[in-house]
C-alpha positions in Angstrom: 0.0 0.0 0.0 1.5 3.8 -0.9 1.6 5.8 2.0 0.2 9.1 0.7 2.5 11.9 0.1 2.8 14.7 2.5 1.3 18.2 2.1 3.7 21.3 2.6 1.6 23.6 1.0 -0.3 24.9 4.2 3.5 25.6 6.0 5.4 28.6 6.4 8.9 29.1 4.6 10.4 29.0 8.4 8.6 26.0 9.3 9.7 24.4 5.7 13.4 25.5 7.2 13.1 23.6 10.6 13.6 27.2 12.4 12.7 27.1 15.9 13.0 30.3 18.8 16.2 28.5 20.1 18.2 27.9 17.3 21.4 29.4 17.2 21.5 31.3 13.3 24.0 32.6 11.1 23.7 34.4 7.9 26.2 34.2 5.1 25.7 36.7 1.9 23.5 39.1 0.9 20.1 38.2 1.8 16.4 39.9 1.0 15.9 42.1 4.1 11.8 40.8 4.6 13.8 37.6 4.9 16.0 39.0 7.9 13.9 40.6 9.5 11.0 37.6 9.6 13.8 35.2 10.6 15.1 37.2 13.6 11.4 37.9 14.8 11.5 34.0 15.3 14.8 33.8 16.8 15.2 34.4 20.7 18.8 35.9 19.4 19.2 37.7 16.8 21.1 35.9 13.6 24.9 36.7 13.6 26.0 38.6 10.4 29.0 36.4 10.5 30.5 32.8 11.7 32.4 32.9 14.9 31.5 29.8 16.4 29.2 27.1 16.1 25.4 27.3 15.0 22.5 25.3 14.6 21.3 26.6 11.1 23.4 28.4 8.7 22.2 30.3 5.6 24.4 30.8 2.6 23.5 33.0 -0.1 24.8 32.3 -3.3 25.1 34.4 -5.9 28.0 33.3 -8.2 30.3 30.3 -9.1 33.1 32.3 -6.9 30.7 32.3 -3.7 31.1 28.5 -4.2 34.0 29.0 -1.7 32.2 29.5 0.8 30.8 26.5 1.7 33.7 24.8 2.7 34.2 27.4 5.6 30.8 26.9 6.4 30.9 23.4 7.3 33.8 24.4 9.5 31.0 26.2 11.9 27.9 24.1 11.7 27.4 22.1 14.9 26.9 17.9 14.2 23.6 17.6 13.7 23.2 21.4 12.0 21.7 22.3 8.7 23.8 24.9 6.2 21.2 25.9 4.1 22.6 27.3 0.8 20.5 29.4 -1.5 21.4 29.6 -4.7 20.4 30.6 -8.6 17.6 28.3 -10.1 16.2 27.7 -13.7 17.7 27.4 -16.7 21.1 29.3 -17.5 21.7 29.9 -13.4 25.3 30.3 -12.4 26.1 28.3 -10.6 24.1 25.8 -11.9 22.0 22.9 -9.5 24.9 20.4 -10.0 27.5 22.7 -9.3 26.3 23.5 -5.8 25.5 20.1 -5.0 29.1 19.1 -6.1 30.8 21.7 -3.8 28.4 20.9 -0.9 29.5 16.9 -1.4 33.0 18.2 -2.0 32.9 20.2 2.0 32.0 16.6 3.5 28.3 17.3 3.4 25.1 15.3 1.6 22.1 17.4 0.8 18.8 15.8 1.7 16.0 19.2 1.2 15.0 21.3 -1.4 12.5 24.4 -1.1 11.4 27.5 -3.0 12.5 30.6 -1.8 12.2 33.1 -4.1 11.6 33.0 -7.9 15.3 33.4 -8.8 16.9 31.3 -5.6 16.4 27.7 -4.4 16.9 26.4 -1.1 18.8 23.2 -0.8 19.6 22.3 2.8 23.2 20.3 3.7 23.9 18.5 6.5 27.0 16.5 8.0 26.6 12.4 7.0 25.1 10.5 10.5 28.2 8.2 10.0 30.8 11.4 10.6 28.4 12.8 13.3 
């Protein structure tokens, strides 16, 4: 019997994320202030602007193959079971394209396991450490 699939449509973007009021945040780009601001109305503290130590949930804006880069450093601050999500170009011609990020997120010791929309020129696509490095 198919179990039947599940409906996201009803959720919030945050929700979609896994945000909750304790995570510790980090935000890594240039990112849409609405998006800022909603986030760190959900937060008990504020996002940091940059990584100094560890966090639960980090978001990486990407906005060329040269931003790429930054994953790797990334990785270096998200806790064991944290989630670096990376948004990125989407559709045809983006740069850098789907397989590109997914290659340097694999590359920085990391598996991807969630896509969402974000906006209608970024995806989301969440990384997380492998369970068998945790």
């Amino acid at each position: 019997m198919k179990r039947p699939e599940r409906d996201y449509s009803g959720r919030s973007l945050f929700e979609k994320l896994g945000i909750l009021a304790g995570h510790h945040v980090a935000l890594i780009g240039r990112h849409d202030e609405d998006f800022v601001l909603s986030l760190n109305e959900r937060l008990a503290k504020a996002a940091s602007q940059s990584l100094r130590t560890e966090y639960d949930v980090i978001f990486l804006r990407i906005d060329s193959p040269a931003d790429l880069a930054k994953i790797e450093r990334s990785r270096l601050h998200l806790r064991a079971n944290g989630s670096l999500w990376i948004f990125h170009p989407k559709g045809r011609g983006a740069s850098p394209t789907d397989a590109e990020v997914r290659a340097a997120g694999i590359a920085a010791g990391l598996v991807d396991n969630k896509i969402s929309a974000y906006t209608d020129s970024h995806t989301a696509t969440r990384f997380v450490i492998p369970l068998s490095l945790r």
